[in-house]
N, C-alpha and C positions, 0 to 999 in steps of 0.2 A: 108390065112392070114399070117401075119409074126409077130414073138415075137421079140416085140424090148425092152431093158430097159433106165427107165428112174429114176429122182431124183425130191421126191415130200418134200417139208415140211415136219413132222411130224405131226403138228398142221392140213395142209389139209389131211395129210392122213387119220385122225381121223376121219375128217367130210364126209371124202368119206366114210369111212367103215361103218359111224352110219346112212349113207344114206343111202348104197347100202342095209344095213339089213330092213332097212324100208321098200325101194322098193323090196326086195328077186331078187335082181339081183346081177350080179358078180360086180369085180373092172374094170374088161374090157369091159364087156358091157356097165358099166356106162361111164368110162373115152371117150370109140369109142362114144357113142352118143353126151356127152359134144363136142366132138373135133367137129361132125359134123354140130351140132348148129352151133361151134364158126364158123365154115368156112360158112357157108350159112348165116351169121349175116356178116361177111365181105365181102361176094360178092354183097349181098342187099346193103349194106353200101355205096360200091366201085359202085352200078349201081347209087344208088342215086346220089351221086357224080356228075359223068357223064351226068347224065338228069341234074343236075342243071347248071353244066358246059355247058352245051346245050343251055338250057334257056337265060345263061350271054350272051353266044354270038349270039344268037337270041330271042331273049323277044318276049313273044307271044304280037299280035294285041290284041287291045282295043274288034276288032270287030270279032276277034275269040274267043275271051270270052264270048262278049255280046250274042252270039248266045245260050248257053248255060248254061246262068242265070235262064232260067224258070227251068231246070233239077234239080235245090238246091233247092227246095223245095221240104220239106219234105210233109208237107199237119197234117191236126192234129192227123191223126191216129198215126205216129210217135212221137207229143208231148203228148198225152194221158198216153204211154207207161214210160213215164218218172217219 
């Protein structure tokens, strides 16, 4: 690992520290897991994108959907549950 520094608020400092005592973890553990979220929330983001970008320049068929209409049904054991 490498110790880098950095410059936070004061005001989030605070909320990390009354977090991190809640969870009994450090400021590095928590700040490393926040970073990893934000990056796997950006690369989800960034494929989403791309599928949709997909989609614009090739729009699925009418009848590649229809084949797969009976699969959306839930059936009532799923609306029971609610």
């Amino acid at each position: 690992m490498k110790t880098i520094q950095m410059t936070i608020d004061e005001s989030l400092l605070a909320q990390v520290d009354e977090t991190v005592q809640q969870l009994n973890t450090t400021r590095s553990a928590f700040i490393r897991e926040a970073l990893e979220q934000a990056l796997a929330e950006l690369r989800r983001h960034q494929m989403e994108e791309e599928d949709a970008a997909g989609y614009r320049r090739m729009p699925a068929q009418v009848a590649e959907v229809a084949e797969w209409e009976a699969e959306q049904i839930w059936g009532d054991e799923w609306n029971a549950e609610k």
